[in-house]
N, CA, C and O atoms as a GROMACS GRO file, in nm:
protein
  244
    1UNK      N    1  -0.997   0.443   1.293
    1UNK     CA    2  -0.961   0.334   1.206
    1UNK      C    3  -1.072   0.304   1.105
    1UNK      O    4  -1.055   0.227   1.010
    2UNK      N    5  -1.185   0.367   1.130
    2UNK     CA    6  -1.308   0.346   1.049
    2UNK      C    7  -1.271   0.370   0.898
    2UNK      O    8  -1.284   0.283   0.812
    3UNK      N    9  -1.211   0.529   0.870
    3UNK     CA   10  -1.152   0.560   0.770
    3UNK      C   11  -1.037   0.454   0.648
    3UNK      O   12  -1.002   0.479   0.533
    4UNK      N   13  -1.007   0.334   0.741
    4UNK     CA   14  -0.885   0.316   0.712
    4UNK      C   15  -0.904   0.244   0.559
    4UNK      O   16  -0.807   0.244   0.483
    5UNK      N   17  -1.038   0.181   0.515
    5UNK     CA   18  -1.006   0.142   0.392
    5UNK      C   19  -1.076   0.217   0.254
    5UNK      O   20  -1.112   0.173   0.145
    6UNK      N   21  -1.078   0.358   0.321
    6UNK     CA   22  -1.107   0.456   0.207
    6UNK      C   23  -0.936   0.507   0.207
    6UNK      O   24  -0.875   0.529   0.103
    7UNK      N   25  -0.885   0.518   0.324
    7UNK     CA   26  -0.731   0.506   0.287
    7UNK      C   27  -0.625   0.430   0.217
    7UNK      O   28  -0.510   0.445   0.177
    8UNK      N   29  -0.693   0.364   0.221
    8UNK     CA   30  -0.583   0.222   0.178
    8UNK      C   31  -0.610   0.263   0.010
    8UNK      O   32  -0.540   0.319  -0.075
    9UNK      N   33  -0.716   0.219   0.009
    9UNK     CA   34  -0.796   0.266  -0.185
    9UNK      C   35  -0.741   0.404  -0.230
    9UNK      O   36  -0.704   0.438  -0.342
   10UNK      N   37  -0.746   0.485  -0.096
   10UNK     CA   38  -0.680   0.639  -0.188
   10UNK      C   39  -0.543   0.604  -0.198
   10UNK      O   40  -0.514   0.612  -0.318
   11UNK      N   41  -0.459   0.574  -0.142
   11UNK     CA   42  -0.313   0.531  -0.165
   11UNK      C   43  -0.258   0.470  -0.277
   11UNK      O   44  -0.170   0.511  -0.353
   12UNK      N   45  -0.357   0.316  -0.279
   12UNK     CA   46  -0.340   0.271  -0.402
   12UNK      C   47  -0.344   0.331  -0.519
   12UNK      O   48  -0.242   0.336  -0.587
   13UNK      N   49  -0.455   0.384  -0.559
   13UNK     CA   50  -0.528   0.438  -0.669
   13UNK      C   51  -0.438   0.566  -0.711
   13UNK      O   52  -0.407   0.591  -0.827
   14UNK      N   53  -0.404   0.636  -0.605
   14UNK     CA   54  -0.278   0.717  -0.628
   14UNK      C   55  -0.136   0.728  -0.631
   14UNK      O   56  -0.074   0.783  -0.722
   15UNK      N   57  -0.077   0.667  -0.516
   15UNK     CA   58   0.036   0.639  -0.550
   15UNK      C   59   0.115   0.442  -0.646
   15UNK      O   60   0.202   0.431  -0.732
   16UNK      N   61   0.037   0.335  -0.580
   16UNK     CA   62   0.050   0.228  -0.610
   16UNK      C   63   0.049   0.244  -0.761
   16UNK      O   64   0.142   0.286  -0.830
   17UNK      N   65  -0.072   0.206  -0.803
   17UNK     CA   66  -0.106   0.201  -0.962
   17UNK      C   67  -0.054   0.316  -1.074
   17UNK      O   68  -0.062   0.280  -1.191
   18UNK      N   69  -0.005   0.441  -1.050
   18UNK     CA   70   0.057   0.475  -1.110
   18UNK      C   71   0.196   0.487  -1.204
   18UNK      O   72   0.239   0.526  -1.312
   19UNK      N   73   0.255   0.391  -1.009
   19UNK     CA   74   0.412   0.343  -1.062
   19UNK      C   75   0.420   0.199  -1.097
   19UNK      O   76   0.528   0.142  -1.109
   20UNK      N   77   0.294   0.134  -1.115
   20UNK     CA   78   0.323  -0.001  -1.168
   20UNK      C   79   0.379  -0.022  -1.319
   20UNK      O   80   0.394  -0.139  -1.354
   21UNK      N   81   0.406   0.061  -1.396
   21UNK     CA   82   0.464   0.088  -1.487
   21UNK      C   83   0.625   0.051  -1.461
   21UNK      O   84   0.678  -0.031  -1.536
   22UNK      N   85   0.688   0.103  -1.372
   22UNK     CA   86   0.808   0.165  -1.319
   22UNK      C   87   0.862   0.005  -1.257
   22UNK      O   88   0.964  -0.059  -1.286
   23UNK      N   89   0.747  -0.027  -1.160
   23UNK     CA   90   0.774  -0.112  -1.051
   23UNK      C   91   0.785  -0.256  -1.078
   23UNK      O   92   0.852  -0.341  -1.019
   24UNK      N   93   0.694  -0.267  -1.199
   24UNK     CA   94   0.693  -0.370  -1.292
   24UNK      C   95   0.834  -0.437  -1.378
   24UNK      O   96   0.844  -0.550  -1.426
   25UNK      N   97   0.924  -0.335  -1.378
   25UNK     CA   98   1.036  -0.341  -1.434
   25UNK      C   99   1.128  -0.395  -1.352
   25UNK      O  100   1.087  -0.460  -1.256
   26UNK      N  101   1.279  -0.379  -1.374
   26UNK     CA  102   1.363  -0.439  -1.267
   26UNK      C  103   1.522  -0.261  -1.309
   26UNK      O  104   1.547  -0.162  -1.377
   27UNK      N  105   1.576  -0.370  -1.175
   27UNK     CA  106   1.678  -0.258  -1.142
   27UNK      C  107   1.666  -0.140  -1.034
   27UNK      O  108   1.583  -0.168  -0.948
   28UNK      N  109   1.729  -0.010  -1.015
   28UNK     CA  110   1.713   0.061  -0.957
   28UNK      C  111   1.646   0.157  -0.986
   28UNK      O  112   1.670   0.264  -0.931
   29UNK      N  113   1.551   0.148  -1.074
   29UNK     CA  114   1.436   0.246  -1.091
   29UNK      C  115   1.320   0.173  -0.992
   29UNK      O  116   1.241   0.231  -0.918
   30UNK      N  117   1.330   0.062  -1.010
   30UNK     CA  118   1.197  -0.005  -0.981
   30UNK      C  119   1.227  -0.033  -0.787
   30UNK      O  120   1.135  -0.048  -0.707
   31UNK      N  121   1.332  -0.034  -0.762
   31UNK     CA  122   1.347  -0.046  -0.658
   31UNK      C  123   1.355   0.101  -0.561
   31UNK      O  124   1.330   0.104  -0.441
   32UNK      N  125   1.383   0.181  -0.618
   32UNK     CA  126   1.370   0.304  -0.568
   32UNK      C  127   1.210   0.361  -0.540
   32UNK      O  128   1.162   0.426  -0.447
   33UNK      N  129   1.163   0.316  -0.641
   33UNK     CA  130   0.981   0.351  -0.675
   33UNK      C  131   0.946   0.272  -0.553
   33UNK      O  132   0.859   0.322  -0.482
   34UNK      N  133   1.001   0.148  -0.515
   34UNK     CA  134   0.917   0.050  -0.417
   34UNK      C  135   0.955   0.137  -0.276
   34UNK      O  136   0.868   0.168  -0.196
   35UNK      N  137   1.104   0.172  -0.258
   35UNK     CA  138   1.101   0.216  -0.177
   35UNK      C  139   1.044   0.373  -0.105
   35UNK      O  140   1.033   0.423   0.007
   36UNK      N  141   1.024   0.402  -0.224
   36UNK     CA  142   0.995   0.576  -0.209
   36UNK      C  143   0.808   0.538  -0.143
   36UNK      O  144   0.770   0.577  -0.033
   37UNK      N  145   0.737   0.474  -0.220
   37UNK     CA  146   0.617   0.379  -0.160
   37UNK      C  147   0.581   0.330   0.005
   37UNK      O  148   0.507   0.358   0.099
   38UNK      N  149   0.700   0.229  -0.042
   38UNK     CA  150   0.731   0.232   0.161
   38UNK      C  151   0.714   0.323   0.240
   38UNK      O  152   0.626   0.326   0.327
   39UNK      N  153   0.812   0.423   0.214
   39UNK     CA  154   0.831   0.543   0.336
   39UNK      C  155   0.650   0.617   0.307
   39UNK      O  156   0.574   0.659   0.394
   40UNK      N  157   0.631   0.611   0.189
   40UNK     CA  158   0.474   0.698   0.189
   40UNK      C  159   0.380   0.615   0.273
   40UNK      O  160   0.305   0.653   0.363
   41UNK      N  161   0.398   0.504   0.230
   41UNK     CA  162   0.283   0.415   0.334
   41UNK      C  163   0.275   0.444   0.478
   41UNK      O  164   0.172   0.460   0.544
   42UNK      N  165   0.402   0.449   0.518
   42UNK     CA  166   0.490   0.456   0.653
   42UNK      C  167   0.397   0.603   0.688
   42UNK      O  168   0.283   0.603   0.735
   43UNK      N  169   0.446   0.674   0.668
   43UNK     CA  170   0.434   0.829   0.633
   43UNK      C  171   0.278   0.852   0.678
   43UNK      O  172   0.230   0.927   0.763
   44UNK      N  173   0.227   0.775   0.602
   44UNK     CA  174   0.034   0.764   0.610
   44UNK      C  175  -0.041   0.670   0.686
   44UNK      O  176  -0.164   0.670   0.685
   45UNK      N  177   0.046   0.569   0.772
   45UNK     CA  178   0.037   0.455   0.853
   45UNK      C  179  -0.051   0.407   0.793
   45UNK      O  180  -0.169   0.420   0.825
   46UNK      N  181  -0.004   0.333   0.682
   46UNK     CA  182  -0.082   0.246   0.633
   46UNK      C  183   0.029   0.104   0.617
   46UNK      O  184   0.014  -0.012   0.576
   47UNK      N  185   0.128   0.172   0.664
   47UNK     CA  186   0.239   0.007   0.647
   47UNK      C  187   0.243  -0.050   0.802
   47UNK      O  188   0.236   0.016   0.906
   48UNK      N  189   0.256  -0.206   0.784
   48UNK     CA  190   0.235  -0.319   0.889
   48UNK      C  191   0.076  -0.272   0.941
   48UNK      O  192   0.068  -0.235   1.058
   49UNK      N  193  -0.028  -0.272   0.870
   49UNK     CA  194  -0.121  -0.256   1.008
   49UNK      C  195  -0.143  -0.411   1.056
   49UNK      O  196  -0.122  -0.522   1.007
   50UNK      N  197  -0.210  -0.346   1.206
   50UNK     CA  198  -0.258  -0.491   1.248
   50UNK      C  199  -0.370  -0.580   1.215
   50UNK      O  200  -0.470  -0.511   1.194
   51UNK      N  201  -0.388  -0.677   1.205
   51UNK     CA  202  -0.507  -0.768   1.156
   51UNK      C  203  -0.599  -0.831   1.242
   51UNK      O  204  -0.574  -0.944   1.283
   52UNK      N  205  -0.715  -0.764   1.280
   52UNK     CA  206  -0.779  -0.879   1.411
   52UNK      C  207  -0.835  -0.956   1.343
   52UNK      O  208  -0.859  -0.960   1.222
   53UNK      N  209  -0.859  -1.030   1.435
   53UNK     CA  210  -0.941  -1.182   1.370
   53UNK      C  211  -1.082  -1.123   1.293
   53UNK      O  212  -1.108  -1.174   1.184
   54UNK      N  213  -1.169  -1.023   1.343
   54UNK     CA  214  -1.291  -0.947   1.259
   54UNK      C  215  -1.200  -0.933   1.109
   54UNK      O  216  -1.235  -0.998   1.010
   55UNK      N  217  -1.097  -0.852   1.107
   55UNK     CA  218  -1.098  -0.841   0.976
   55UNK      C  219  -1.035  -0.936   0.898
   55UNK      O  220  -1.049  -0.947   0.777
   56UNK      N  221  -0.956  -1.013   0.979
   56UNK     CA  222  -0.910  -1.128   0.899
   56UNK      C  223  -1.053  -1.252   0.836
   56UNK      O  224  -1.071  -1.326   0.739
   57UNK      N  225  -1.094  -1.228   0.907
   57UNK     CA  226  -1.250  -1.294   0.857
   57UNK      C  227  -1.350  -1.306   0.766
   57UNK      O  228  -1.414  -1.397   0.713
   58UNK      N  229  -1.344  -1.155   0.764
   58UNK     CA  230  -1.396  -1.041   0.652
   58UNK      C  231  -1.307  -1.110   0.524
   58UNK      O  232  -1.341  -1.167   0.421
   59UNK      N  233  -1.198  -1.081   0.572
   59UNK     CA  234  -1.138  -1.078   0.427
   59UNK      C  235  -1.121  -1.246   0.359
   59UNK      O  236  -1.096  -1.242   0.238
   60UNK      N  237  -1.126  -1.318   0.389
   60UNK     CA  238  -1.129  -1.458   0.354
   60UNK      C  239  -1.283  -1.458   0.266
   60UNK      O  240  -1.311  -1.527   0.168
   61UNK      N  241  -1.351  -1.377   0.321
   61UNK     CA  242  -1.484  -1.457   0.228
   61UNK      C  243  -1.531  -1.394   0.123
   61UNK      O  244  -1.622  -1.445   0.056
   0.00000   0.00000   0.00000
């Protein structure tokens, strides 16, 4: 899990921010893009992770 937020940043940086173009919009382009996202996150277990209180901590400040 050490890895996990050089993962998160490669995801974004690659798949996220590219389709914000797309995703930004409305209809079934933009909803397809969100979902095609999903399943990649899924795919790379980076969707639902869990939050312990360490990193919930972290991240507040």
């Amino acid at each position: 899990m050490d890895d996990l937020p050089v993962r998160v940043a490669s995801f974004v940086t690659d798949r996220v921010i590219p389709a914000e173009p797309v995703l930004l919009g409305s209809g079934a382009d933009a909803a397809q893009t969100m979902a095609t996202l999903q399943c990649a996150a899924r795919a790379a277990g980076l969707w639902a992770l869990p939050c312990s209180s360490a990193s919930a901590a972290r991240a507040s400040t």
